[in-house]
N, C-alpha and C positions, 0 to 999 in steps of 0.2 A: 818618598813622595808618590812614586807609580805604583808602590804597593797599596799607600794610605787610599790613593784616587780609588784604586781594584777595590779596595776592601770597602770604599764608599760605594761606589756603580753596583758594587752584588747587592751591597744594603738596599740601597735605592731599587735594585731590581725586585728584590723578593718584597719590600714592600710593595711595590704595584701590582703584585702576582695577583691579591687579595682584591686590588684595585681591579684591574680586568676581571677576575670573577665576577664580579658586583655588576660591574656594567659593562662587560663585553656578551657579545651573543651566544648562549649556550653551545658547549664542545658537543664534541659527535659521543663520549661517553656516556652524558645525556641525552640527546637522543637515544643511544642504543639501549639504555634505561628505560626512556620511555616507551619504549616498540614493543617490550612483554607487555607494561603495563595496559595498551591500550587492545594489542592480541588477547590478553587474558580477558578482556571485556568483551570483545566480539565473539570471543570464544562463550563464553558467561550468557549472551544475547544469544546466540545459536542454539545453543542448549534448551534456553527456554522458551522459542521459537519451536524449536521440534518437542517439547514437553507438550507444551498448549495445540500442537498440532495432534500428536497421537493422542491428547486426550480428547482432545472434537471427533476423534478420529471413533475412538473408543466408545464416544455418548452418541454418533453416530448410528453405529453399530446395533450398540444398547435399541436404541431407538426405532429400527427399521427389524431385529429381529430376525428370523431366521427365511422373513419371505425373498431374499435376494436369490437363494437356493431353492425356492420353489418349485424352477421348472424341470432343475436338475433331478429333483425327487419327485416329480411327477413322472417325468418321464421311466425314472428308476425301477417306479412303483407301479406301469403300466407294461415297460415290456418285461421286467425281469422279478418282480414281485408276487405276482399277480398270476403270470404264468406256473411257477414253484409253487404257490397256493392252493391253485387248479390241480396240479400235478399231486399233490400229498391228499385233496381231497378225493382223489381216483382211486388214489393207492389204498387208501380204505374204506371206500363205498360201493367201486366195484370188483366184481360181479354181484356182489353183496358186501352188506355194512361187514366190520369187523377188520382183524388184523390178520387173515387167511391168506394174503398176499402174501406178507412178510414173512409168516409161517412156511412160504412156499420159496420164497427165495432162500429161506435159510435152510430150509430141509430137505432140498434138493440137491444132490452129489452134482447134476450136470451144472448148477447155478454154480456153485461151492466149486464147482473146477474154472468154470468161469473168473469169477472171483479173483480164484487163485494163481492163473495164468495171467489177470489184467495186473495184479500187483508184482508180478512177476520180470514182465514185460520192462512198466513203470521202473522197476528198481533194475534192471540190467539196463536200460535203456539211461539211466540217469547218473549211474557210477559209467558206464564209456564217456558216455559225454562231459564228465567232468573230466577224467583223464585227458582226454583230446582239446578241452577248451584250458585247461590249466596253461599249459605253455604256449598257447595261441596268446592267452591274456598276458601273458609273462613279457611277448616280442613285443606287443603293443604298446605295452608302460617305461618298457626300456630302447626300445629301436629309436634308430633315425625318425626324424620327421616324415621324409620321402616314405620311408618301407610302412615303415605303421601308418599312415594317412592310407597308402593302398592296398594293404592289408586288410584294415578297415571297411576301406569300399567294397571290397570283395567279400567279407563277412555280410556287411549291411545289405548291397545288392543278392544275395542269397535268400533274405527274407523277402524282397519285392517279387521274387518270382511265382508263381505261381504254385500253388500247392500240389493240384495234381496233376499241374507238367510235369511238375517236380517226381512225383510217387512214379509217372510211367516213365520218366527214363530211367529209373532204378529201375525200372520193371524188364527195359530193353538189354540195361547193361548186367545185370542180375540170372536172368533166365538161360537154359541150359546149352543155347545157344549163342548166347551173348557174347559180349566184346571181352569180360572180362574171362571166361572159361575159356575161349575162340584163344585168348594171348597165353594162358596157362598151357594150355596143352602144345601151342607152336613151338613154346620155349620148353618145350620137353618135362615140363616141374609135374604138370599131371597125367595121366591115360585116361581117365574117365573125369568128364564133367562133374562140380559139383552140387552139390544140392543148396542152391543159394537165395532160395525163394520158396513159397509158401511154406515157410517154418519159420522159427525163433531167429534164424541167422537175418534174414531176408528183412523181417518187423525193426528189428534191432540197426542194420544200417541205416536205412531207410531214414527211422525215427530219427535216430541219431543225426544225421544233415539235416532236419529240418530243429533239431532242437540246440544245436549247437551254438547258433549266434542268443539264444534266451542266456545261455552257460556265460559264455564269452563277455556278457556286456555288463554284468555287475561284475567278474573278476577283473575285469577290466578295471573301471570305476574304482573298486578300493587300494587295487595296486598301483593304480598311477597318485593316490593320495599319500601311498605313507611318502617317510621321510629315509630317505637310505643313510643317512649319518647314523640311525637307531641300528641299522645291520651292521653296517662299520663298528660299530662301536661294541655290538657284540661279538664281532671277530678280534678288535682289539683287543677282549677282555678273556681270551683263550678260548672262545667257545671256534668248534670247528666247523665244516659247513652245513654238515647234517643236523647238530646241535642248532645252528643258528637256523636251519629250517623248518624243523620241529619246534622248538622252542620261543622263538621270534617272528619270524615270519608268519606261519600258518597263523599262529592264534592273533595275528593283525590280519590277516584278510578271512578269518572265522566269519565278517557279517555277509561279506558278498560269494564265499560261497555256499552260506545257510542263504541268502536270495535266491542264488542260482539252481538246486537243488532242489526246493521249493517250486518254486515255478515249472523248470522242466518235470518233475515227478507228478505236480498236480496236472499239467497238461496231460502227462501220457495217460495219465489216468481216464480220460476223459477223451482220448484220439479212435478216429473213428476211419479216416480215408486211408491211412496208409496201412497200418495192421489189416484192413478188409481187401486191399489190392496185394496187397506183398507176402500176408499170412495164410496159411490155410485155416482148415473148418478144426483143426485140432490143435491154433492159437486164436482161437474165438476170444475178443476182452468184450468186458461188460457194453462197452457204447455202440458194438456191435451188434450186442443182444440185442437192446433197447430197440436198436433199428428194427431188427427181426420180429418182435413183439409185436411193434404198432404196424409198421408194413404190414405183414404180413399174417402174423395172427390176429391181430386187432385187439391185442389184451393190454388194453390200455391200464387196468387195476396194476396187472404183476410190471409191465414195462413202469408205473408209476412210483412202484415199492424201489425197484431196482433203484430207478434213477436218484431217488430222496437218499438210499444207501451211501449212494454214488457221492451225494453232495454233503451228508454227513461228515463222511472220511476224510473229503476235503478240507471241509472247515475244520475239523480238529486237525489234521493237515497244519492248515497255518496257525489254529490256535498254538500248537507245540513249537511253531515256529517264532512266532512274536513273542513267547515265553524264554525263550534261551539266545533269541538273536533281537531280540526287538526289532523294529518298522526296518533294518537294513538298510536299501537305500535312500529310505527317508531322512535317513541319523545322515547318513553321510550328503548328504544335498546341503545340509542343514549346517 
């Protein structure tokens, strides 16, 4: 009988299970069912919310044209367009029409050593500073928060200073007298002072502290981007640490220091305070010249030839640059 009653009451139960479905108030499985269905809609409305945004956005655009940049191109086109235009039409009208400037810049040995000492400069000045910014960038994407935030500051406050405060106390601490020859010789290491100014040595540090945060701050940038499970995983896979630096590493941070390199080598190219206080008359670079030209000789034609030279190199400069590293730190912003 207690079994018959049981085997009644389950009947009875399982028939009402169907009953409660029907008219009891939806379980929370239903709900939870329903909560993608109605997220997939809001989701579905957002999308086309921001579709019909960017596209007002786009006919916008479309519509207004290129005058929003206006003033930015005007201004472009008046201080730095316009002057370069001036300058190339010098370079072959005066003293006379023709290309006798250029003829004169290239056929000249003293120009041609000019030349030759500014690219010179430029490329020793820009492989030290990559050595010296290498593992500066290296502390900063792997340090403490504390050390690399003051690190940092100390880099960054280095660019606030003044340029040629900057140049004369290389000058004080440099010169035959200076602090740094004065500690050399106390400590017995030299007998005569050395020769640490107006020459190559003297341009070269000099240079090099003020171009060193330019180094520092794209290798910066792509070394704090990559991902170290990719170096891990090339030391898991036998490679050893030089392999894995040669092979892994470098060619990931390949764009920030084709930035770096760039920038600092185009600068030097074109430095004109610190080579003229720290160099002598037998590391003359061309933006030296240039000065001496128009100061002083007033040959505005050849100072014209020079400087369009000057800007040529450049831009192929970066055109070989955007060819093998593309926009650099654009890519990586992006």
């Amino acid at each position: 009988m207690k079994s018959e009653s049981a085997g009644t009451t389950g009947r009875r139960s399982d028939r009402r299970l169907p009953d409660q479905g029907k008219h009891a108030s939806p379980s929370w499985p239903r709900r939870a069912c329903a909560t993608p269905k109605s997220d997939g809609v809001s989701s579905m409305t957002s999308i086309a919310v921001q579709t019909r945004v960017g596209t007002a956005r786009r006919a916008r655009i479309a519509r207004t044209g290129a005058w929003p940049l206006a003033p930015a191109l005007i201004l472009l086109g008046v201080f730095f367009v316009g002057p370069v235009l001036a300058l190339l039409l010098r370079s072959v009208l005066e003293p006379q029409p023709g290309l006798g400037n250029y003829a004169e810049v290239f056929g000249s040995t003293t120009y041609l050593r000019v030349f030759g000492n500014t690219f010179l400069v430029a490329t020793v000045v820009t492989i030290v500073t990559l050595l010296l910014a290498f593992p500066v960038a290296w502390f900063l994407a792997v340090a403490p928060r504390f050390w690399a935030a003051l690190l940092f500051a100390v880099v960054i406050l280095s660019m606030w200073t003044n340029l040629l405060t900057r140049t004369y106390a290389w000058m004080v601490l440099l010169q035959r007298t200076g602090v740094i020859n004065k500690t050399l010789m106390g400590w017995g290491i030299i007998s005569q002072p050395l020769p640490l100014i107006n020459n190559l040595v003297g341009v070269t540090i000099g240079m090099t502290y003020i171009m060193l945060p330019f180094m520092v701050l794209p290798l910066q940038a792509t070394m704090r981007s990559l991902d170290p499970n990719v170096l891990r995983a090339a030391a898991l896979c036998g490679a050893n640490r030089l392999q894995v630096f040669g092979r892994v590493f470098l060619p990931l941070v390949a764009s920030g220091i084709g930035s770096g390199v760039l920038m600092v080598f185009v600068m030097s190219l074109g430095y004109f305070v610190t080579p003229s206080l720290l160099g002598g008359t037998s590391n003359m670079m061309l933006a030296e010249l240039i000065a001496q030209l128009v100061q002083s000789l007033l040959n505005w034609g050849l100072a014209g030839a020079a400087a369009v030279v000057l800007l040529v190199v450049s831009l192929s400069i970066y055109a070989i640059q955007f060819r093998f590293f593309g926009f650099g730190l654009a890519h990586e912003a992006e």
